[in-house]
C-alpha positions in Angstrom: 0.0 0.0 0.0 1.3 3.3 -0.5 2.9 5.5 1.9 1.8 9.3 2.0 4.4 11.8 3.8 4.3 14.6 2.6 6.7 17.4 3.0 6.3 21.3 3.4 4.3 22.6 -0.4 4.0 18.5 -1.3 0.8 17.1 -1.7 -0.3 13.6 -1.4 -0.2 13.0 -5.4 3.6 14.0 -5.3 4.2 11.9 -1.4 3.2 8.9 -3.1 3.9 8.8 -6.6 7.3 7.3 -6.9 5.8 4.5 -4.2 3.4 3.7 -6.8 5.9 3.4 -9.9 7.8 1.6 -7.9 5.2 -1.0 -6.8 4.0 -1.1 -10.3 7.2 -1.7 -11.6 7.5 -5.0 -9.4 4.5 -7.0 -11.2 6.1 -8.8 -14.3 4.0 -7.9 -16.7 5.7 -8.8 -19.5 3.9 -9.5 -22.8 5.4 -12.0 -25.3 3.2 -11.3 -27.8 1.7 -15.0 -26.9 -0.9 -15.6 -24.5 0.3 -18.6 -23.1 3.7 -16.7 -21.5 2.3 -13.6 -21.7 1.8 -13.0 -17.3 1.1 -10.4 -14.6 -1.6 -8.2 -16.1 -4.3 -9.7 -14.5 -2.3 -9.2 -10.5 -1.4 -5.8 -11.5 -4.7 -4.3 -12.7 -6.4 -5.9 -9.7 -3.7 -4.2 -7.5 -4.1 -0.6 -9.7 -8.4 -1.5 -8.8 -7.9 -1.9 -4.9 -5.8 1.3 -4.8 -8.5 3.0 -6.5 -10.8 1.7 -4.0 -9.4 2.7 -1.3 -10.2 6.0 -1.5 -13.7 5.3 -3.0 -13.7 5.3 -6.4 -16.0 2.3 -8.1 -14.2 0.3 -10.5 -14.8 -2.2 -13.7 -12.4 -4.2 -14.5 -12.8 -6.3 -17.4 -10.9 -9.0 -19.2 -10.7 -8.4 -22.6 -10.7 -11.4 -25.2 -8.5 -14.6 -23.0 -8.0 -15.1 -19.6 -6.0 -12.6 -17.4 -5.7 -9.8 -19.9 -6.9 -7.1 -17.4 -8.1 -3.5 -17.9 -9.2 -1.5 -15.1 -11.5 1.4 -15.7 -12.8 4.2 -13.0 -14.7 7.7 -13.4 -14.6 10.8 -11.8 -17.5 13.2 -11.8 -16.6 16.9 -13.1 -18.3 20.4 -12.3 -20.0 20.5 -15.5 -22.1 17.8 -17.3 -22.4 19.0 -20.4 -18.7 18.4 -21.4 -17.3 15.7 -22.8 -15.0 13.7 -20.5 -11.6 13.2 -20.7 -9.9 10.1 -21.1 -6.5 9.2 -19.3 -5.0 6.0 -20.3 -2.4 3.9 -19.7 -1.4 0.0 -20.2 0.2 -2.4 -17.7 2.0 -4.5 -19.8 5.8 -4.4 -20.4 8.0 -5.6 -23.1 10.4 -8.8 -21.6 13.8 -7.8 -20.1 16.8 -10.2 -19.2 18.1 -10.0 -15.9 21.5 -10.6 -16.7 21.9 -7.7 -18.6 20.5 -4.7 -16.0 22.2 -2.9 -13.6 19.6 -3.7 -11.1 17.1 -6.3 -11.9 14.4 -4.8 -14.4 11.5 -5.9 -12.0 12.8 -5.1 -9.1 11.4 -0.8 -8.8 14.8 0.2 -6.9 14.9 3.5 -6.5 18.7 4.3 -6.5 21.0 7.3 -7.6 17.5 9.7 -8.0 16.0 7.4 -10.2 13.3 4.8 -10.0 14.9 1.3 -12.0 13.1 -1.6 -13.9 10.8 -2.4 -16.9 8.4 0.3 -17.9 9.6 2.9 -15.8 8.9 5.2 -18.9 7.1 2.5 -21.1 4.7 3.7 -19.4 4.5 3.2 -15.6 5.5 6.4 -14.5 2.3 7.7 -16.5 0.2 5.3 -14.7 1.8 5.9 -11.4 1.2 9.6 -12.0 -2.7 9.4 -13.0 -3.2 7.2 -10.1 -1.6 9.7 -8.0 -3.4 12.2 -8.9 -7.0 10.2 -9.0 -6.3 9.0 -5.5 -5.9 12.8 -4.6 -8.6 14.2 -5.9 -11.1 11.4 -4.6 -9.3 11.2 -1.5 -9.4 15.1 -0.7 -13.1 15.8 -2.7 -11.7 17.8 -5.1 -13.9 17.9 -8.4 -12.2 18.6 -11.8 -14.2 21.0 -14.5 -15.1 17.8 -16.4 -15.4 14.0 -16.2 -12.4 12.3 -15.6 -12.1 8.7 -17.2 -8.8 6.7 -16.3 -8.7 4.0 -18.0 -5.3 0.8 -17.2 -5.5 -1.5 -20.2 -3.7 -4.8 -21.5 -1.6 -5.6 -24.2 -0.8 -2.3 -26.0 3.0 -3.6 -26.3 1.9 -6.1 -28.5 -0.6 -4.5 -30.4 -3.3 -3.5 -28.2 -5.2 -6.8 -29.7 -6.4 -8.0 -26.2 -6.6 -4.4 -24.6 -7.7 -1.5 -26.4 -8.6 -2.8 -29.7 -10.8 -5.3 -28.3 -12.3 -2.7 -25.6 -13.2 -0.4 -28.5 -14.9 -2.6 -30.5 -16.5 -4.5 -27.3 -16.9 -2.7 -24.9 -17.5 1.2 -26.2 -19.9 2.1 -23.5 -16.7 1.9 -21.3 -15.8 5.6 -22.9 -19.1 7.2 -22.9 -19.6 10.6 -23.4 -15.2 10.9 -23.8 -14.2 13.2 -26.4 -10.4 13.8 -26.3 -7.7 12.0 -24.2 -4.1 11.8 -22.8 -1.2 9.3 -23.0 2.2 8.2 -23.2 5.2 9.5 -25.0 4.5 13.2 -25.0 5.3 15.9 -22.6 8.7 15.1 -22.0 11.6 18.0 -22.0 14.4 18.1 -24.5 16.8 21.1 -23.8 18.4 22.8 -26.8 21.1 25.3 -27.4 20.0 28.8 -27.8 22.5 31.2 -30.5 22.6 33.4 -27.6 24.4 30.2 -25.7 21.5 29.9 -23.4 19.6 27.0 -23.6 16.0 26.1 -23.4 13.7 22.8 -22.4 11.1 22.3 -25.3 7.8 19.9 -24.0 7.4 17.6 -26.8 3.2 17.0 -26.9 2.3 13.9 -29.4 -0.1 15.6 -31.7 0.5 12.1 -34.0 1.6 8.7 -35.0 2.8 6.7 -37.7 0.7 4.1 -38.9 1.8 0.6 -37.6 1.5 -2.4 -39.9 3.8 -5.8 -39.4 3.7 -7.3 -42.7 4.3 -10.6 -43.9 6.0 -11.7 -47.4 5.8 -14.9 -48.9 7.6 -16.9 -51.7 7.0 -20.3 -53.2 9.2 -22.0 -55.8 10.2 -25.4 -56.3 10.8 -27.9 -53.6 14.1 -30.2 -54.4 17.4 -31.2 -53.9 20.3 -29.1 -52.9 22.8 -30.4 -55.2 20.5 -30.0 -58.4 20.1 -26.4 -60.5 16.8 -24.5 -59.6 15.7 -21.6 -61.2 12.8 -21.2 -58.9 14.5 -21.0 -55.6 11.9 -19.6 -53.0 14.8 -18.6 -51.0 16.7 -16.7 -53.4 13.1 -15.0 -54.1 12.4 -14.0 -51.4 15.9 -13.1 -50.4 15.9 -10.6 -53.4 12.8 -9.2 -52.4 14.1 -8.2 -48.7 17.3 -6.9 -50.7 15.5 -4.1 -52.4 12.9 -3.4 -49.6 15.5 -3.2 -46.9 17.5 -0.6 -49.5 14.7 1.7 -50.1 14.3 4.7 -48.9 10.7 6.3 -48.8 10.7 9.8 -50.1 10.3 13.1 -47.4 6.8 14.0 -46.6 6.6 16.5 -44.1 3.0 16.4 -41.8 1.5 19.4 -40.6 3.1 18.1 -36.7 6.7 17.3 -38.1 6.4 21.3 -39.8 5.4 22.9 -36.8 8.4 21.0 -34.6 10.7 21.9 -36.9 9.5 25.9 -37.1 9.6 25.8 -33.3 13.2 24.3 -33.4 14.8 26.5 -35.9 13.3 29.5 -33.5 14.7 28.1 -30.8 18.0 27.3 -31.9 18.7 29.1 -34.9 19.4 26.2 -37.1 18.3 26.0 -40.3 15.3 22.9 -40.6 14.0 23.8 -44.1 12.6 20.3 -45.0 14.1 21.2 -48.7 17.6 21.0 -47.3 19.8 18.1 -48.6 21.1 17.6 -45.3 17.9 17.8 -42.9 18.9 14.4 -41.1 22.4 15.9 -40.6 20.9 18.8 -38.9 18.3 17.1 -36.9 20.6 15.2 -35.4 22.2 18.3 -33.9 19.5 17.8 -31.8 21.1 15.2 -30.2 19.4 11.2 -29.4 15.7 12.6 -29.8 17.2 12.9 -33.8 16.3 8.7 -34.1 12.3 9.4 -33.2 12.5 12.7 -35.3 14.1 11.3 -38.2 11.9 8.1 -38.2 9.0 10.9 -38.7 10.2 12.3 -41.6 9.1 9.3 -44.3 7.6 5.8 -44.6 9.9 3.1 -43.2 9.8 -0.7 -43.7 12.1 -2.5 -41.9 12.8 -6.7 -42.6 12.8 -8.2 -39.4 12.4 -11.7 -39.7 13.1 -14.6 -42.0 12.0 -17.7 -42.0 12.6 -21.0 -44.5 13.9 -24.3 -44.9 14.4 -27.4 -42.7 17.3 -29.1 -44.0 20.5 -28.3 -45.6 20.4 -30.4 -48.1 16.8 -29.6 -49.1 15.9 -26.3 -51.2 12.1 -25.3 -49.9 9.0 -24.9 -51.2 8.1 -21.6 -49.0 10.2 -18.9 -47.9 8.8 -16.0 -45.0 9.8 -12.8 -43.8 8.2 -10.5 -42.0 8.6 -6.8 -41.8 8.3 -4.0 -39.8 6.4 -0.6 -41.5 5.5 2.3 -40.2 3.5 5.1 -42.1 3.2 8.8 -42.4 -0.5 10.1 -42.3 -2.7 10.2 -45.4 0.5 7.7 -47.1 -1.1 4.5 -46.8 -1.8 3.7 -50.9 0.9 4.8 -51.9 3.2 3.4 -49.7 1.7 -0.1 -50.4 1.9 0.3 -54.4 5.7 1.3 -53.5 6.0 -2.1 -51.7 4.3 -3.9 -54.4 6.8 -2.5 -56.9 9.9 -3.7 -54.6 8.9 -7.3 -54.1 7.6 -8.1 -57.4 5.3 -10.3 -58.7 6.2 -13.5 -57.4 6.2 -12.4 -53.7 3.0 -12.3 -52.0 1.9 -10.4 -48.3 -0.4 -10.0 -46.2 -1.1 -7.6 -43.1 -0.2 -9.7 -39.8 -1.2 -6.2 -37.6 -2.5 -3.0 -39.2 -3.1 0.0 -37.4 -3.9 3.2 -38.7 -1.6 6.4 -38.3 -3.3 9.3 -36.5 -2.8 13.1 -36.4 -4.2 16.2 -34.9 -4.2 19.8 -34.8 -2.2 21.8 -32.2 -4.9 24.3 -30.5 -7.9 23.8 -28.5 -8.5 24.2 -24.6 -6.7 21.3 -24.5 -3.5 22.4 -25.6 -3.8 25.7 -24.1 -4.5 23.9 -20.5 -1.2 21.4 -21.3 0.6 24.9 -22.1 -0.4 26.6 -18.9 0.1 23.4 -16.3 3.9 23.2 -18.3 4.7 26.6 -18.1 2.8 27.4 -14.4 6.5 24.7 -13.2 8.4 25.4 -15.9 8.1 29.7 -16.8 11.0 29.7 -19.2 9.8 26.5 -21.2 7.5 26.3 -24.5 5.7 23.3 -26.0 5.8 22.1 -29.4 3.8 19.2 -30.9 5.3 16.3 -32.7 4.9 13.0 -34.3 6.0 10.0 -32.5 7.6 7.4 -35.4 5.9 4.4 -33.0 2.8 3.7 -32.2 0.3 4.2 -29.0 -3.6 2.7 -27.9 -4.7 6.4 -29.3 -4.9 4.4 -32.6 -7.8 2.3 -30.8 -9.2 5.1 -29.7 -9.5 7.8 -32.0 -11.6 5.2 -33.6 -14.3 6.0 -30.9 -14.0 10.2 -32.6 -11.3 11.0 -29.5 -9.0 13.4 -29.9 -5.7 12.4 -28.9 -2.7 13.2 -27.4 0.4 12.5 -25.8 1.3 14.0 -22.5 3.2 12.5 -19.9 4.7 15.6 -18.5 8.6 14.6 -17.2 11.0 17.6 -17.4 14.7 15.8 -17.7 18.0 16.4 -17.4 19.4 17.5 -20.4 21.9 14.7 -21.4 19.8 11.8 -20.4 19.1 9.5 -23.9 15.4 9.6 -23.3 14.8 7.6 -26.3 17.2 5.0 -25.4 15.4 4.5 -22.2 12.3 2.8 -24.3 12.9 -0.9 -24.4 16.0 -0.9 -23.3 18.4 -1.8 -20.6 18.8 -0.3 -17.4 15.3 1.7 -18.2 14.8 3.9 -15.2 12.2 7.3 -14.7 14.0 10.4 -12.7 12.0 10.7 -9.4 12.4 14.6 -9.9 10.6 14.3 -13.1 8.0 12.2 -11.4 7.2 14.9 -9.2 7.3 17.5 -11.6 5.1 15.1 -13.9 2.9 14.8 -11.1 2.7 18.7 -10.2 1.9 18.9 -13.8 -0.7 16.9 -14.6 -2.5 17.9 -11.1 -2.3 21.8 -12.7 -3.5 20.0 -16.0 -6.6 18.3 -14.8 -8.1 20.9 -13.1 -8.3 23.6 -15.8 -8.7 20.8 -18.4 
């Protein structure tokens, strides 16, 4: 259970919030991508429920699609009933992490050297800690936000969102009733930058859109025989040409309304020159130091081979050859980046969509972004936020389905040379616990002038 002590001008949100991501982050709730290994989300949700309950909120919580695939839902009634509600989501699951290869061990929640330590510290249970934080405050103390306040802690978004929010949108849409816009993961965070006067400045990144998401399969099919005869029809060598000239491509620049505004906001800030007609735009993005990787991912299509799969003996050519590959897609590029595949792998190759979800993208105004501005810059005086375009993929693909308007905003302000992006997925991923409690200042400011 968590622990409130609070300190002189620290509320019980902030006393307990780095309890909480550190308690989340001790349920394994790593997903596989298979049901039959994938564990945890089931114990945590029902752990995230009873915290809610303690301080009196009702809760649902609902397995969606197999056994143990969890989602946790709670509301909070606002001022005024005649606005739409406000969505606040986050999922429990985790991608899998090797002991043996962490600092600390990744399930552990240490909280060492400022920081909290383990799997999803910001993929994305600092988030969650933060919105159930700041729910347990509100309910806890009476306070009642200007609107409805929907949290919702789903399943399976590492993997897809197949068992969480895809299947909660198409079977369960009562669950958001009445929602009309709503707030993630991977936005809000700081990145500094270097001013021309040699002054430097944190930018909040808000997610104002996504790529698409599709994992693709290719398939080829030539002659089965053996090794030690001549083949012409090698499915093999088919397919293996095929992954040759996808893996070589490069997609053309398309600049999105989001990735145009970033980049206007960057060269004000730091006087470098982001025309999108420049030869060298990567070269200058990456100026901006490791953010550069998601940026530059955001600037065209991508399709990445990631698998390959054929054969069963050596002396044996197959019949079949697989691969499977990873793309990700601007907004409003879907047609033609599927005739541009079709053209790569030729005739003889076939594919198929294993998991296809659509990009999204939004505009950056509305109370919404003003009340994200405000809460940032009522911690943060000398800060500004710009929107951008995450290159991966978030449950806002689910649920813009539903008409919700979304977003990205997990206010953390960080230190300035800390590889953010690195953190995502990777070893020794670990959450500031200053950020958390500026995150959770934040997001306290947000929801009540939301």
């Amino acid at each position: 259970m968590p622990t409130t002590q609070e300190t002189p001008g620290q509320g019980r949100a902030e006393a307990e919030v780095v309890n909480l991501v550190s308690s989340l982050i001790r349920f394994d709730t790593s997903n596989t991508g298979e049901l039959a290994t994938t564990k945890g989300e089931r114990e945590c949700a029902e752990w995230v429920a009873s915290q809610l309950q303690e301080v009196g909120y009702e809760t649902e919580y609902v397995e969606s699609g197999a056994p143990g695939r969890g989602n946790v839902f709670a509301r909070l009634k606002g001022s005024d009933p005649d606005r739409g509600a406000l969505l606040l989501h986050g999922h429990l699951d985790v991608v899998p992490a090797e002991p043996a290869d962490w600092r600390v061990h990744p399930f552990s929640g240490a909280v060492e050297d400022g920081y909290v330590w383990g799997r999803g510290a910001v993929d994305m249970k600092d988030m969650v800690g933060m919105i159930l934080a700041v729910a347990r405050q509100f309910k806890a103390e009476g306070i009642v936000p200007p609107r409805d306040l929907v949290f919702a802690f789903v399943a399976d978004e590492e993997a897809g969102g197949k068992y969480g929010c895809q299947w909660l949108v198409e079977n369960r849409p009562d669950l958001f009733e009445g929602v009309t816009e709503a707030v993630g993961e991977v936005g809000g965070f700081s990145l500094t930058v270097a001013r021309p006067d040699g002054t430097d400045r944190r930018l909040y990144l808000v997610e104002t859109a996504e790529k698409g998401l599709g994992w693709m399969r290719l398939t080829a099919k030539g002659r089965a025989g053996h090794g030690s005869f001549l083949h012409g029809d090698n499915a093999v060598t088919i397919l293996a040409q095929a992954v040759a000239r996808l893996g070589a491509h490069t997609f053309p620049l398309v600049i999105s309304d989001s990735v145009a505004e970033f980049l206007e906001a960057a060269g004000e800030e730091t006087g470098l020159d982001f025309d999108p007609t420049s030869p060298d735009l990567d070269g200058t993005l990456a100026k901006l130091g490791s953010i550069a990787n998601i940026l530059g991912a955001t600037l065209r299509d991508t399709a990445n081979p990631t698998m390959l799969s054929a054969g069963y003996k050596a002396n044996v050519i197959p019949q079949t050859a697989e691969a499977v590959v990873d793309c990700r897609i601007l907004p409003g590029r879907q047609a033609e980046f599927e005739a541009t595949i079709d053209e790569l792998i030729g005739p003889d190759v076939q594919r198929e969509w294993i998991t296809k979800l659509d990009s999204y993208e939004t505009t950056f105004d509305g109370h919404l972004v003003d009340a994200m501005n405000d809460a940032i810059l009522a911690h943060d005086p000398g800060a500004r936020t710009v929107p951008y375009m995450l290159s991966g993929g978030t449950d806002a693909k689910a649920f813009a389905k539903l008409g919700i308007r979304c977003f990205g905003f997990a206010p953390l302000q960080l230190p300035a040379d800390l590889d953010f992006g690195a953190l995502f997925h990777g070893v020794d991923e670990r959450v500031p616990v200053d950020a958390l409690l500026f995150g959770t200042r934040v997001l306290e400011h947000f929801l009540l002038h939301s």
